[in-house]
C-alpha positions, -999 to 999 in steps of 0.1 A, spaced: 0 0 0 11 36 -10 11 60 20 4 97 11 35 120 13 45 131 40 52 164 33 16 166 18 1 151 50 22 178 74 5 204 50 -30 196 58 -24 190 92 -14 231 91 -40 240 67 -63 221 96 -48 244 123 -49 274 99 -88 272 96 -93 274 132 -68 303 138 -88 322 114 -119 313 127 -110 322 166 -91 353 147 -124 359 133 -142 359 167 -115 381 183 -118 409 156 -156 404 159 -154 414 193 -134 440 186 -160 457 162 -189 448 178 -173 460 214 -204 462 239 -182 485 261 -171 505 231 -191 536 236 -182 537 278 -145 537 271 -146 560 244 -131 594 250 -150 624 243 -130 658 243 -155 683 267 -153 715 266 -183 723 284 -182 705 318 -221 711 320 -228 682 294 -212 656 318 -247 641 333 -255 641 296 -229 623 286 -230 599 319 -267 590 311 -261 582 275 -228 557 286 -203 576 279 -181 572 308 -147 585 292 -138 624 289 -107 643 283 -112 683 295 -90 710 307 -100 721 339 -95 756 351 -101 778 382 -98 745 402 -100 752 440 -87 722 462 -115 712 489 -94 699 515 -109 663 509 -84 633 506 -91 598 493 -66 577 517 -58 535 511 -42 525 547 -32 560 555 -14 568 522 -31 598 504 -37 585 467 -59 612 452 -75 647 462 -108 659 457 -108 698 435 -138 716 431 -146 738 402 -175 767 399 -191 771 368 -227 783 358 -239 781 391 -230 744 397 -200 727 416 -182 699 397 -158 675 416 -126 666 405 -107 634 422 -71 637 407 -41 611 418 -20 625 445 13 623 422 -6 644 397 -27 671 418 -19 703 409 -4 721 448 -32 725 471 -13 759 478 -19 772 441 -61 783 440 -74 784 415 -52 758 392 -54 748 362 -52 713 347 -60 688 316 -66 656 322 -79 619 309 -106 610 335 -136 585 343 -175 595 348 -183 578 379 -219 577 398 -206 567 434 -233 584 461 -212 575 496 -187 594 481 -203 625 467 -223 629 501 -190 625 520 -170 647 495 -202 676 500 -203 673 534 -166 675 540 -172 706 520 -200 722 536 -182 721 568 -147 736 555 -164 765 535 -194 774 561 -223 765 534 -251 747 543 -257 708 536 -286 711 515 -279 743 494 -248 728 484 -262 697 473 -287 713 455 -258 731 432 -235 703 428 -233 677 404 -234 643 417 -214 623 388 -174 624 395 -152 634 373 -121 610 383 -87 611 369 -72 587 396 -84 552 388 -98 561 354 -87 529 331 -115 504 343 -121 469 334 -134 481 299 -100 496 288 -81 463 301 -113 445 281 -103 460 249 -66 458 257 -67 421 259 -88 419 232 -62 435 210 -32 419 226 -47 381 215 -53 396 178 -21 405 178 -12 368 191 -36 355 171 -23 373 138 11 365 145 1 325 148 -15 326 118 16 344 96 37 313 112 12 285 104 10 301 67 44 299 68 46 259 77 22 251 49 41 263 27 72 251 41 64 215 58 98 210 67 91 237 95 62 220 112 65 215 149 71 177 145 98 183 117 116 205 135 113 183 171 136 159 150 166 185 160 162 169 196 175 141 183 202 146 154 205 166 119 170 175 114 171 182 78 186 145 72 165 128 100 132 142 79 143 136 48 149 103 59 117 100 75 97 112 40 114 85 22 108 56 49 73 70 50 67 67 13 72 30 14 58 17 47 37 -9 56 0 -4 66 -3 15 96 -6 -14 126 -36 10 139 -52 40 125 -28 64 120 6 40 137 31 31 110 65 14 117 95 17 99 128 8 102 142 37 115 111 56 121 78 54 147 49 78 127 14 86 147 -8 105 124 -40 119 133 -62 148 119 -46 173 144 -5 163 147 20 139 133 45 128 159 79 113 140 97 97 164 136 83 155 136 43 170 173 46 179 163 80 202 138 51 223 146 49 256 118 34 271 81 20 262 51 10 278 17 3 281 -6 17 306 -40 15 315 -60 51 312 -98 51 326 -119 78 302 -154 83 307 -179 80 277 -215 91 282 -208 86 317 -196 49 316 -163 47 327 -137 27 301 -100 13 304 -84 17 271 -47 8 267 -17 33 259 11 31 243 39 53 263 74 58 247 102 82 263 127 95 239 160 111 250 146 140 248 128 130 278 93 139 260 67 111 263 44 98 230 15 81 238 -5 64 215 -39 53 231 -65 28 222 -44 6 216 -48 -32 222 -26 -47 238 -15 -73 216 -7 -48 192 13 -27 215 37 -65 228 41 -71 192 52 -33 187 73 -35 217 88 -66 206 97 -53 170 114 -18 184 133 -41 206 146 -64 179 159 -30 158 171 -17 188 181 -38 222 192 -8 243 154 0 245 140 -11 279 108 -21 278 74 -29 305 47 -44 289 21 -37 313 22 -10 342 -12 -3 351 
């Protein structure tokens, strides 16, 4: 029997893996475009700070805005007694706006009013707004209730501003890139098979342009495969399925095995038989579902091309 190429059978194993890339590729980008959190992390350049509960109720959470005649209102936002941010106030239109800014990039509480442009979030938070208010009240002598009345409840925070939606869409981009990347390497190895994970493995274990050159040409000529996909040759161990094609070199054995593995199917569980062989490499093949006749007849033949290979027919 005529065995396909091997060259031609590494290709479609790649063209295989190619189809999925594109397809999870396809999912990524779709995700991209179709972003649900798209319009919240957005940033919209403000010039009017009045349009903020406008733009808060329609879900746009992002703004960029300069910020002058800034007035610092003594309020600090502390994590385990470290000040991380302070709370500015700005006046405008008969409304108060609040401003929480990172400590590091506050503008000096000794410098009223000041003047600043920043990247921050539109947050809702109402323990923090009444705190900020009454903190307020207290330090400029206005009462509780009128100053509620003039202020806006919806934070304008530059400290903390890149929320779970930025990181969203940065990880969404960063596994595109991956993604992409994969797929300009897997286009690659159809074209050139010699570069196919299994091919180049074969460096483990000698010249890898002569060991796979020598395993196309056994490959060509061997027998039926003893199970699906397991052909033996005389230099070469082949397991071919749909999704990988492991070449192992016989003389690079240094152990094999059969164990007993317990898989469930439809809830039943099953022992099915694997084969196990360690290279030098010290990476482990196994070839399960095998019976194990097949596998002390395979153990047998390895042992006759090559007696340095130790051998356990059974370790369940």
């Amino acid at each position: 029997m005529k065995n396909k190429n091997l060259r031609h059978i590494l290709r479609k194993i790649n063209i295989i893996k190619l189809a999925v890339l594109v397809l999870v590729l396809s999912a990524a980008v779709s995700l991209m475009l179709l972003n649900p959190m798209d319009k919240k992390i957005k940033v919209t350049a403000v010039d009017d700070i009045s349009k903020i509960e406008e733009l808060y109720s329609s879900g746009s959470h992002y703004i960029q805005y300069t910020a002058d005649s800034l007035y610092y209102s003594g309020v600090d936002y502390s994590v385990n007694g470290k000040i991380k941010a302070k709370v500015y106030y700005r006046l405008e239109a008969g409304r108060c706006y609040f401003f929480i800014i990172s400590a590091d990039k506050a503008p000096d509480t000794n410098e009223s009013p000041a003047t600043i442009s920043l990247n921050a979030r539109l947050i809702y938070n109402d323990n923090m707004y009444r705190s900020i208010i009454a903190s307020l009240s207290d330090s400029i002598d206005f009462s509780l209730q009128g100053l509620e009345a003039v202020s806006s409840s919806i934070l304008i925070s530059q400290y903390g501003a890149y929320g779970f939606g930025t990181y969203y869409t940065a990880a969404l981009l960063i596994v595109c890139v991956i993604l992409g990347a994969a797929l300009v390497i897997r286009i690659f190895m159809i074209i050139f098979p010699p570069f196919s994970p299994s091919a180049l493995y074969l460096g483990r274990y000698g010249v890898r342009k002569e060991l796979f050159a020598a395993a196309c040409e056994e490959f060509s000529a061997a027998a039926p495969p003893r199970v699906s996909g397991l052909y033996v040759t005389e230099r070469f161990i082949f397991h071919i399925t749909s999704g990988f094609a492991d070449i192992i070199p016989i003389e690079n054995i240094t152990w094999i095995y059969t164990s007993n593995e317990i898989r469930h199917f439809h809830g039943t569980p099953r022992i099915n038989s694997t084969l196990c062989i360690l290279t030098e490499s010290r990476r482990t093949y196994k070839i399960r579902r095998i019976s194990k006749k097949i596998a002390a007849d395979i153990i047998s033949e390895l042992q006759t091309k090559c007696p340095s290979i130790m051998a356990d027919v059974s370790i369940d």
